[in-house]
C-alpha positions in Angstrom: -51.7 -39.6 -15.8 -51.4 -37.6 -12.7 -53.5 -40.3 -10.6 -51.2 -43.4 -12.4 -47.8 -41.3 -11.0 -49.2 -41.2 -7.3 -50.0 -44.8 -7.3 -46.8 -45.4 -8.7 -45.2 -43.4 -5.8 -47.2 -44.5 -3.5 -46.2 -48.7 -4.8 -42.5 -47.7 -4.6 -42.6 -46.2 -0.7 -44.5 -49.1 0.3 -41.7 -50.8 -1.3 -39.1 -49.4 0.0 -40.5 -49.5 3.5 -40.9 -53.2 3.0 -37.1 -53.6 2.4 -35.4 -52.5 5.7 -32.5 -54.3 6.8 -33.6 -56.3 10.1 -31.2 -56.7 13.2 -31.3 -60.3 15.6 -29.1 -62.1 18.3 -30.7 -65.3 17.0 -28.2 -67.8 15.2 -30.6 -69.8 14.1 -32.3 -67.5 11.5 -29.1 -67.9 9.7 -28.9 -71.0 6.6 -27.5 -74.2 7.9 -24.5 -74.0 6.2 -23.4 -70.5 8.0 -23.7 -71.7 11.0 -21.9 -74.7 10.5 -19.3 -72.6 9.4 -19.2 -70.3 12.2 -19.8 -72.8 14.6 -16.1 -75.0 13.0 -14.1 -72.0 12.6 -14.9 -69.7 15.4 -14.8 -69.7 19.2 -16.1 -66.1 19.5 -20.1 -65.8 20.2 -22.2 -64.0 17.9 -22.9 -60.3 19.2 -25.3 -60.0 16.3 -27.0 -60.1 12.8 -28.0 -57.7 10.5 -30.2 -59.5 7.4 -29.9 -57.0 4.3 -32.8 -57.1 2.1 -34.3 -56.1 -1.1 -38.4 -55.5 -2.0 -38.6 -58.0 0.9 -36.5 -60.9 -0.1 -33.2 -61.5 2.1 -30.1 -60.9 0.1 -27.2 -61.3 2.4 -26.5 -61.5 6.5 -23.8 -60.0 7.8 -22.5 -61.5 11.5 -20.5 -59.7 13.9 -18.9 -61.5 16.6 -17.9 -60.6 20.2 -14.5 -60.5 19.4 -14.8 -58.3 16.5 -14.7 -60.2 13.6 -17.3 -59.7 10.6 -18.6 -62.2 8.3 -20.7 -61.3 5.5 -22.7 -64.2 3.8 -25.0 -64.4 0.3 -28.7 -65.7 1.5 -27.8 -69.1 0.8 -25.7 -69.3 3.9 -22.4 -69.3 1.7 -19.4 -67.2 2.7 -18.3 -63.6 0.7 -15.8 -62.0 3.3 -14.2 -62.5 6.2 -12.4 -60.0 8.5 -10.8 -60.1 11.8 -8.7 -57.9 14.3 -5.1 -56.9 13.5 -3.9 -60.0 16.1 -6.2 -62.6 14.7 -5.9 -64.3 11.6 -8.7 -65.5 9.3 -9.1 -69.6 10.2 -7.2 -71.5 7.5 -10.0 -73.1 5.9 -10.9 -69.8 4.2 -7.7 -69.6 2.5 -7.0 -71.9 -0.7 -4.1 -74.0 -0.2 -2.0 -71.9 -3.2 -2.9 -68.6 -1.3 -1.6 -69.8 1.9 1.9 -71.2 0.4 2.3 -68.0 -1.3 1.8 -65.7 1.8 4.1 -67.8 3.8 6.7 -67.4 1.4 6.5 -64.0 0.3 5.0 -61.9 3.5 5.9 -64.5 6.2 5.6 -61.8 9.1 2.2 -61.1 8.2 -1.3 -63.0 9.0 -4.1 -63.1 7.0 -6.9 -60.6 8.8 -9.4 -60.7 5.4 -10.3 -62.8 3.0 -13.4 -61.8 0.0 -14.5 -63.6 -3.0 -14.6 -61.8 -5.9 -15.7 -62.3 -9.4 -12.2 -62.6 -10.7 -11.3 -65.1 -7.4 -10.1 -63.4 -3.7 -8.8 -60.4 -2.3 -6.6 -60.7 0.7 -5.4 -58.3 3.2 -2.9 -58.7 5.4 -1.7 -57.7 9.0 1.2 -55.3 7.4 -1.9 -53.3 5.1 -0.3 -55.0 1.9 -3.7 -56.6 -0.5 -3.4 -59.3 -2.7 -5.1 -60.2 -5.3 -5.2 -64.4 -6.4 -7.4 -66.0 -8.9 -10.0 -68.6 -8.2 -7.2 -71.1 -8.5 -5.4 -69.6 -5.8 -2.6 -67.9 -8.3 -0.9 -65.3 -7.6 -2.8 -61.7 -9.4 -1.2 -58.6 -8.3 -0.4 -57.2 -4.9 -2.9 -54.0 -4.7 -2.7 -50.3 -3.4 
């Protein structure tokens, strides 16, 4: 029993050494469809790339750019947040159409500086701190604490 627990232990730190987050400058390890993405909606260069994995098998990228901003994508190359500076706004084709008419009628001072998907639709934050919550749809949730 003793000699099944080591191996065990020994399986898992092997493991778990296996499954360190790796760091690059290269744009090209990223899916096809991120860098299209990054390359349509942002001038900013890429500073760099951290690729999150787990037991070895890539499970998200997260890309910082020079001029701050963060984008985190799944390992498919699809899009999960976006976040900019407090002077930037996140590029319009992010934000569903409904989300967009809403924040330029009800916080029309404020820009967009984040965007994620979540599993009940999208969490916004604005430039004034106020978060919004909006369905997949696009309509209107709750503004958040």
């Amino acid at each position: 029993m003793k000699r099944l627990m080591l191996i065990l232990a020994v399986m898992f730190g092997v493991m778990t050494a296996t499954a360190r987050d790796n760091y690059s400058h290269d744009v090209s390890i990223l899916p096809d469809v991120a860098r299209t993405m990054l390359t349509e909606n942002f001038k900013s260069s890429v500073s760099h790339i951290k690729i999150g994995k787990e037991f070895g098998q890539i499970r998200n990228y997260e890309v910082i750019l020079a001029d701050g901003s963060e984008i985190s994508f799944d390992k498919h190359g699809n899009w999960k947040d976006v976040e900019v500076g407090i002077n930037s706004s996140v590029p319009s084709a992010f934000i569903l159409s409904p989300i967009g008419t809403f924040i330029s009628r009800n916080q029309a001072n404020a820009k967009v500086t984040g965007i994620e998907k979540k599993a009940y639709g999208y969490e916004v934050e604005l430039s004034n701190g106020v978060d919004v919550r909006f369905s997949s749809k696009g309509k209107f949730l709750r503004y958040d604490d």
